[in-house]
Legacy VTK file of the C-alpha trace (Angstrom):
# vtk DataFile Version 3.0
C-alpha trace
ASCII
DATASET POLYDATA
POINTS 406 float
-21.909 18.995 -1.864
-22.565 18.405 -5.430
-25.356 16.819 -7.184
-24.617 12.631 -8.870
-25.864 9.695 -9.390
-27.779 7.489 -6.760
-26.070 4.336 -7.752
-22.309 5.420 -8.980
-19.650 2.838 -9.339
-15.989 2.569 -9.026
-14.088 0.003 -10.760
-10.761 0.020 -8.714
-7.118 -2.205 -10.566
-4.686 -3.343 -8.206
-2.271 -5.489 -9.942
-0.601 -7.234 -6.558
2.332 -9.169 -7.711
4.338 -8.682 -4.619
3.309 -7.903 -1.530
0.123 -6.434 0.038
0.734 -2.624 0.199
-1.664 -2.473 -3.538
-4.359 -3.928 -2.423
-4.533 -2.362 1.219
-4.058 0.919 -0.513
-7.360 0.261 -2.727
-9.353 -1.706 0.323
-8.556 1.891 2.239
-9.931 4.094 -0.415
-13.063 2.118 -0.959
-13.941 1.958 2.481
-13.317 5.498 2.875
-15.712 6.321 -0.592
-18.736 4.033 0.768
-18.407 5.525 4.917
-19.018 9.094 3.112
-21.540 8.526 -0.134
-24.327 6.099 0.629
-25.683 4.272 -2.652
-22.126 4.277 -4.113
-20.457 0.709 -5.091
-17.102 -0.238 -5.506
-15.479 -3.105 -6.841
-11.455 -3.560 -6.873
-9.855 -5.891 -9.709
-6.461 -7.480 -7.716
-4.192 -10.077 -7.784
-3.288 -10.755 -5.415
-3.589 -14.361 -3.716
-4.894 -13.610 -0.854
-7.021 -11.087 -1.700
-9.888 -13.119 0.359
-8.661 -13.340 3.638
-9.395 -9.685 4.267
-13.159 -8.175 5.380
-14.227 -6.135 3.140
-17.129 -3.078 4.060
-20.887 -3.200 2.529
-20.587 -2.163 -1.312
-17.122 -2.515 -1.660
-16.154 -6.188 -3.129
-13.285 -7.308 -5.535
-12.977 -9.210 -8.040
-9.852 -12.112 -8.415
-7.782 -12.168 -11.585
-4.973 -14.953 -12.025
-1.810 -14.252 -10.069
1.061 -13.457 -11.330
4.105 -13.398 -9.154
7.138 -10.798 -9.131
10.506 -12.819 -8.394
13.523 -10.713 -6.775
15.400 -9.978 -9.733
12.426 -8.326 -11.153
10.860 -10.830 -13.152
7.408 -12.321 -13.272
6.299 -15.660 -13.270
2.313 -17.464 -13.128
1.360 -18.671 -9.539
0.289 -21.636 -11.029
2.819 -23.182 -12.451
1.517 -25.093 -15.113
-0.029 -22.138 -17.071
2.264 -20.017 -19.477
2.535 -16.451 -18.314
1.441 -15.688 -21.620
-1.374 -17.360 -21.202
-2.107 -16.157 -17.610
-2.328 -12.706 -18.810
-4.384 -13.028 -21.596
-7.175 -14.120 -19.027
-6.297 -11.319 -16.814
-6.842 -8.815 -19.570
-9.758 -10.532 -20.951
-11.488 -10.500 -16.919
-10.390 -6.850 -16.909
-12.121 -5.819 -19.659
-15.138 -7.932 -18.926
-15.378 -6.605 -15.686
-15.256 -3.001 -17.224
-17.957 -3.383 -19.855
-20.327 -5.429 -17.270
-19.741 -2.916 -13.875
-20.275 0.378 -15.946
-18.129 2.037 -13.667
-18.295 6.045 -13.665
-14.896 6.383 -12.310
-11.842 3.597 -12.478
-9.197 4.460 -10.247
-6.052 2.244 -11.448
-3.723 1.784 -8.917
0.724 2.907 -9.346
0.976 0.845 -12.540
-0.862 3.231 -15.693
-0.891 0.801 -17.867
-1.396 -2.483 -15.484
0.962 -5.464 -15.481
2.549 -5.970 -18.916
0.248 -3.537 -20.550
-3.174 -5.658 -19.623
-5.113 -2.742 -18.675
-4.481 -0.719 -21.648
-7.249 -1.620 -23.830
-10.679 -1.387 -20.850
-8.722 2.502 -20.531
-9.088 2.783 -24.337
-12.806 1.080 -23.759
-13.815 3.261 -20.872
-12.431 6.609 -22.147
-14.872 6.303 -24.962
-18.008 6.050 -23.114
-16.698 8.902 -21.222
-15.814 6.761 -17.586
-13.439 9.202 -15.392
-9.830 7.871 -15.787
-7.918 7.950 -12.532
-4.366 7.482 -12.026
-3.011 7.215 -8.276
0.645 6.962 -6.964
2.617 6.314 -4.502
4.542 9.451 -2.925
7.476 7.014 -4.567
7.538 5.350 -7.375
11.239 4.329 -7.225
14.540 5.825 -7.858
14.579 8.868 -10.780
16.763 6.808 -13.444
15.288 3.554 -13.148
11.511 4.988 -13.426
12.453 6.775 -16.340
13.843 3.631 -18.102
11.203 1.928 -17.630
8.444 4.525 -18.606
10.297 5.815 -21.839
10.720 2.293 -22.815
6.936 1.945 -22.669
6.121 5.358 -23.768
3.998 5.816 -20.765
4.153 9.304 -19.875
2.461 9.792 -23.441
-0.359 7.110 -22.672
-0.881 8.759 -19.674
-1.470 12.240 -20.875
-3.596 11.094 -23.267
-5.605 8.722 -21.482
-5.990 9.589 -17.510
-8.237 12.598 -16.594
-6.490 12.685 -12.854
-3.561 11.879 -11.060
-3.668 11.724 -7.815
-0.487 11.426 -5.552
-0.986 9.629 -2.112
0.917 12.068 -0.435
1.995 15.930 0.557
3.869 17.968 -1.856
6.467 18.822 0.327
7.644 15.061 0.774
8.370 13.412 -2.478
7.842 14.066 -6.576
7.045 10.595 -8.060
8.041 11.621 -10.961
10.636 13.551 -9.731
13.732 13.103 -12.893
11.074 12.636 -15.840
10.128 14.812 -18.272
6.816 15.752 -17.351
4.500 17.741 -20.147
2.835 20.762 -18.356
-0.254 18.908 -19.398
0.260 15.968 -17.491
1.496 18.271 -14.169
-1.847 20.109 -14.536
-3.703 16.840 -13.836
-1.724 15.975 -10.425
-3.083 16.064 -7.264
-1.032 15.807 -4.074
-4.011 14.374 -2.010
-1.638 13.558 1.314
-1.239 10.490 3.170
-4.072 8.059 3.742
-5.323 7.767 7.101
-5.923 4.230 8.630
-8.532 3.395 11.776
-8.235 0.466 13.934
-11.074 -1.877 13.462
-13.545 -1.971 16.293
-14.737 -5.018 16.056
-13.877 -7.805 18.667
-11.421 -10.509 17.920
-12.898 -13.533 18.618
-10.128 -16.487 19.256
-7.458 -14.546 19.626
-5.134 -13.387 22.601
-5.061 -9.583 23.862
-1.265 -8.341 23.736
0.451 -5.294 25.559
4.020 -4.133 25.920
5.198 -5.188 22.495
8.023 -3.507 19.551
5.737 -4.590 16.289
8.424 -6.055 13.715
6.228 -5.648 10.400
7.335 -7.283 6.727
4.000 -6.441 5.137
3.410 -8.958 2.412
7.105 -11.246 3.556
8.047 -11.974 0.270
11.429 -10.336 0.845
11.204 -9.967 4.631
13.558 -12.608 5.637
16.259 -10.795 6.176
14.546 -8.424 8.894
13.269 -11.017 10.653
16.688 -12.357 10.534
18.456 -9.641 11.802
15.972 -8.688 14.749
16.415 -11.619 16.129
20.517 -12.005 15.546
19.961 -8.255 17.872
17.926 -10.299 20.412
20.474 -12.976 20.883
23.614 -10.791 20.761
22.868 -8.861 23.883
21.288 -10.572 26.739
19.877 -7.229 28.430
17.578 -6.540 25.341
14.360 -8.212 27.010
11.661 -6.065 25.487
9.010 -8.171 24.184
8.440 -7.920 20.176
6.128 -9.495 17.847
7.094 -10.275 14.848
4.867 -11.049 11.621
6.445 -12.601 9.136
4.059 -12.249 6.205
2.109 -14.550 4.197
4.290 -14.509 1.292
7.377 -15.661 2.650
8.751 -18.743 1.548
7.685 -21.925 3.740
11.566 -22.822 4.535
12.434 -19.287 5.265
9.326 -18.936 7.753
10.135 -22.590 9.466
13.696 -21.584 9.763
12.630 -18.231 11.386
9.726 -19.230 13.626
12.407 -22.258 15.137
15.098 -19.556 15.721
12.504 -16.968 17.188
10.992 -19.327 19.505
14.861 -20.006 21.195
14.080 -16.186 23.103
11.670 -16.088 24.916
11.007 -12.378 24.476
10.098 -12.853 20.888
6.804 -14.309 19.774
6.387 -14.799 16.116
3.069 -15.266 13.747
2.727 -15.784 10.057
-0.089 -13.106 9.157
-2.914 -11.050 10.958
-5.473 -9.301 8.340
-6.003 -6.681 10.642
-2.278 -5.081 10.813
-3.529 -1.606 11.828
-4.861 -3.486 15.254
-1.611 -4.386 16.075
0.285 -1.305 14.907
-2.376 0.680 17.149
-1.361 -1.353 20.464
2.356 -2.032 19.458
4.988 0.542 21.657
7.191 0.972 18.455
7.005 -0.288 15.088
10.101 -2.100 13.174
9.595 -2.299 9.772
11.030 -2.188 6.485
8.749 0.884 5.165
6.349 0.390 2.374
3.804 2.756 1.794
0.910 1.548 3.663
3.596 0.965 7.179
4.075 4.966 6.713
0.279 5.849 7.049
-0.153 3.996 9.950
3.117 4.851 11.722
1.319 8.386 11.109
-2.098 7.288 11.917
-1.291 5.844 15.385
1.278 7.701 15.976
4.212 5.236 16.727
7.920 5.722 16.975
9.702 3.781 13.971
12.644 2.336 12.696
12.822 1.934 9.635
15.492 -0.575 7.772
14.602 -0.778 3.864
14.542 -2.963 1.187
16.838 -1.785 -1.265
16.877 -3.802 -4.259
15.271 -4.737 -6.813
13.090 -1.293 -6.515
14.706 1.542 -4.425
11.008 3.582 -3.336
11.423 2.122 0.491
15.605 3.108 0.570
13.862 6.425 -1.036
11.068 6.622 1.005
13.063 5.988 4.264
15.424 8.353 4.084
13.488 11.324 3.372
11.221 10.243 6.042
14.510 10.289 8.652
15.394 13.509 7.137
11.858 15.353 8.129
12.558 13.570 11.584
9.582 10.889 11.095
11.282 7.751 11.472
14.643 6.581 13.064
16.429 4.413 10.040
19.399 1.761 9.683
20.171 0.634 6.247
20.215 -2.968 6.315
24.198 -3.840 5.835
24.092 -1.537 9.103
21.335 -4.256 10.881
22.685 -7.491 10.473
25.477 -6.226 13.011
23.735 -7.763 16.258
24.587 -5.128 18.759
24.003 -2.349 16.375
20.409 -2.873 15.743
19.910 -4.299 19.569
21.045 -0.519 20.505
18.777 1.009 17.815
15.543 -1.104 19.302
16.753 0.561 22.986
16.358 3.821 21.295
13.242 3.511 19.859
11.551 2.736 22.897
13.048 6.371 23.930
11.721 8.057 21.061
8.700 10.830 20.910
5.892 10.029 18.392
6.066 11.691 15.320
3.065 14.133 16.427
6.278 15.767 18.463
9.021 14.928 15.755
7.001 15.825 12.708
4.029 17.116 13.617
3.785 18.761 9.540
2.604 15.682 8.434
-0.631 15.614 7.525
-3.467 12.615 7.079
-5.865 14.389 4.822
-6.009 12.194 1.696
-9.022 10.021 2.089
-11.201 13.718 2.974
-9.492 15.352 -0.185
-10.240 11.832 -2.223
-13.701 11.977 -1.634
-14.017 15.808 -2.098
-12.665 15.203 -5.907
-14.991 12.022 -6.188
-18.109 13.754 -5.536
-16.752 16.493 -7.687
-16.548 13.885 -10.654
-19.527 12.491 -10.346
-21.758 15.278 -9.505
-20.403 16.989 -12.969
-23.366 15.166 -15.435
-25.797 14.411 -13.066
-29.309 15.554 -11.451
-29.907 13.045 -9.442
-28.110 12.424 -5.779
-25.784 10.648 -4.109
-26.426 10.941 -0.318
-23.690 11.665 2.054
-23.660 9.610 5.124
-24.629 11.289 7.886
-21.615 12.469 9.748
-20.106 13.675 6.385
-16.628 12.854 5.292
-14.194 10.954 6.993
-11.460 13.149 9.110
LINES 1 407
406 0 1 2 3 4 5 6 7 8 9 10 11 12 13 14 15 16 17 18 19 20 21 22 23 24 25 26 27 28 29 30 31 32 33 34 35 36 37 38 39 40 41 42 43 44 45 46 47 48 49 50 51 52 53 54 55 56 57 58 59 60 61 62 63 64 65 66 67 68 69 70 71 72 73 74 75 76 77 78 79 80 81 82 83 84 85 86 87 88 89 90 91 92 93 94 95 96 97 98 99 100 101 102 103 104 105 106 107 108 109 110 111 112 113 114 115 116 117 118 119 120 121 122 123 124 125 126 127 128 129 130 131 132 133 134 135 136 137 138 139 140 141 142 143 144 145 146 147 148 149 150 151 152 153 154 155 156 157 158 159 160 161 162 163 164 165 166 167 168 169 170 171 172 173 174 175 176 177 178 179 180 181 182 183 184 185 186 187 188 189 190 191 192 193 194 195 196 197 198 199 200 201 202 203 204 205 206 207 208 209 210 211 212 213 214 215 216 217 218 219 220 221 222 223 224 225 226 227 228 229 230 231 232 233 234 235 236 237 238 239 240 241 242 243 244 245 246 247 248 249 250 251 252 253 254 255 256 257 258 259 260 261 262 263 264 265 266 267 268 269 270 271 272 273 274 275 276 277 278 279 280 281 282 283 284 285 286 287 288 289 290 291 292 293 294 295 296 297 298 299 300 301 302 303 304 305 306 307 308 309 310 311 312 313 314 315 316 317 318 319 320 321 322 323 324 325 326 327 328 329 330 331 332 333 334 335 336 337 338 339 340 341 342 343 344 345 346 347 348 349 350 351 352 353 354 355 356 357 358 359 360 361 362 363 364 365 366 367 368 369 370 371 372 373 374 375 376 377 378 379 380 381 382 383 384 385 386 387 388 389 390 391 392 393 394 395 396 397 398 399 400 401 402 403 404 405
């Protein structure tokens, strides 16, 4: 290992205005960076709301910034009402770069969006870059569909900005499954900098859950954050009622962003069956993922690594609208025989998607349908980490005994 600093930092951005899957990502990585290097702190930046309700390891803590919420039709809008958006990112931007100045991190990792929401974290990457702080982009394997990425980054001049600006790029993900950036114009430059790390392993937690009931023999119906997840939840239990012989018992989590009338609506027609039991939100998903039979899900990043992690037959039925990375996502993943997939004006047909769940009880893991895909990003992470920080440095930055994580 190479030499660094006893005491390094990483300042971690995850802007989190829908969903969870940005913040998970980050909580994953920092974990993974203070298991393997003792004396090393990290502190994430996120926005999400409920940012709290998760455990976080020693070292690794987060910071809140104001949320900001991403509507369906792609707009954004304050969480608290009766503040401008203007206004609410102008103290997002100003905590940013506060944050920045005060951590002193030696590497800031900013998280699928270069520039941060609305541009806010342009200025602490102008900041940092001149006191010589490691500039770290990461991605998702999929960003979103070719034509509407490039829109959106030539209309902020972003693959520019990020040239300039980002030392690394790393890609959470193999680079035989997807090119992020797959339909831009990418300077050699830029390409130089990526890094196709692979997909991000998860663990199940091993600590006991107090208060709560041990479950067996269930199909896992996942809508990560929920925001948009009513129509799953919908249509899995349509399935349920439309064919009498489907008795397998599911849970189904709901999400802690889905809207109050959607969730009462749901959790009254779930509770009709008595096969289906229904929750709002569990902060430790992989747990249940790890015991679940199958997993039903509408395939955000973070649902991939642990269908991968634990090993779990899927079925995939994606959002697609107003971003297509899961429609994207999914049907790559179907085409390298990971995941089983229905697109969604194929689910809401009750007898369809009640066959479908009978067939994913039937089908092998992906260790036996796609046994090529490999978990080796948070090992390859922390290999470039300690390369970064062990560039300037005499001093040491312990591994933990056991070295890096697998």
């Amino acid at each position: 290992m190479s030499p660094f600093p006893q005491n390094a930092r990483i300042l971690m951005y995850s802007h989190d205005t829908f969903g969870l899957g940005h913040l998970r990502r980050c909580r994953t990585i920092a974990h993974s960076l203070v298991d393997a290097f003792s004396g090393l702190r990290v502190l994430i930046i996120s926005g999400a709301t409920i940012a709290g309700a998760f455990d976080y390891r020693a070292r690794v803590d987060f910071v809140k910034i104001p949320s900001v919420i991403k509507l369906r039709n792609g707009e954004y809008t304050s969480m608290n009402r009766h503040i401008d958006l203007h206004d609410t990112l102008k103290m997002r931007q100003s905590i940013i770069r506060h944050t920045a100045e005060t951590f002193e991190p030696d590497i800031f990792i900013v998280d699928k969006e270069p520039m941060g929401l609305r541009r806010e974290v342009e200025e602490t990457l102008v900041y940092l870059k001149t006191r010589g702080t490691a500039l770290v982009l990461g991605l998702r394997e999929v960003m979103d569909a070719p034509h509407l990425l490039k829109s959106e980054w030539e209309r902020n001049d972003v693959l520019r900005k990020v040239d300039q600006l980002y030392d690394d790029i790393w890609v959470y993900g193999p680079p035989d499954f997807y090119d992020p950036l797959l339909g831009l114009e990418v300077p050699q430059s830029l390409r130089a900098k990526m890094n196709f790390v692979g997909f991000l392993q998860r663990q199940a937690s091993s600590k006991p859950r107090n208060g709560t009931r041990e479950r067996d023999d269930y199909i896992l119906v996942t809508t990560g954050g929920g925001g948009d997840g009513s129509d799953l939840i919908r249509d899995v239990i349509n399935a349920y009622d439309s064919d009498p012989t489907l008795t397998q018992r599911a849970l189904l989590v709901l999400g802690p962003y889905m809207p109050a009338e959607q969730r009462q609506q749901l959790t009254q027609a779930g509770a009709r069956n008595p096969a289906l039991e229904i929750i709002e939100f569990d902060n430790r998903m992989e747990d249940l993922i790890a015991g679940a039979k199958a997993v039903v899900a509408m395939g955000g990043y973070n649902t991939y690594c642990e269908i991968l992690s634990f090993d779990k037959p899927a079925l995939i039925i994606p959002r697609i609208q107003p971003r297509e990375e899961q429609l994207i996502r999914a049907l790559r993943a179907h085409e390298l025989g990971l995941v089983d997939m229905l697109h969604p004006d194929e689910s809401v047909d009750g007898p369809r998607l009640s066959q479908a769940l009978k067939d994913l009880l039937k089908r092998p893991p992906p260790s036996v349908t796609a046994p090529h895909m490999q978990l080796d990003g948070l090992s390859n992470i922390c290999q470039m980490v300690n390369t970064w920080l062990g560039r300037d440095s005499s001093d040491h930055l312990s591994v933990v005994q056991g070295g890096l994580p697998s």
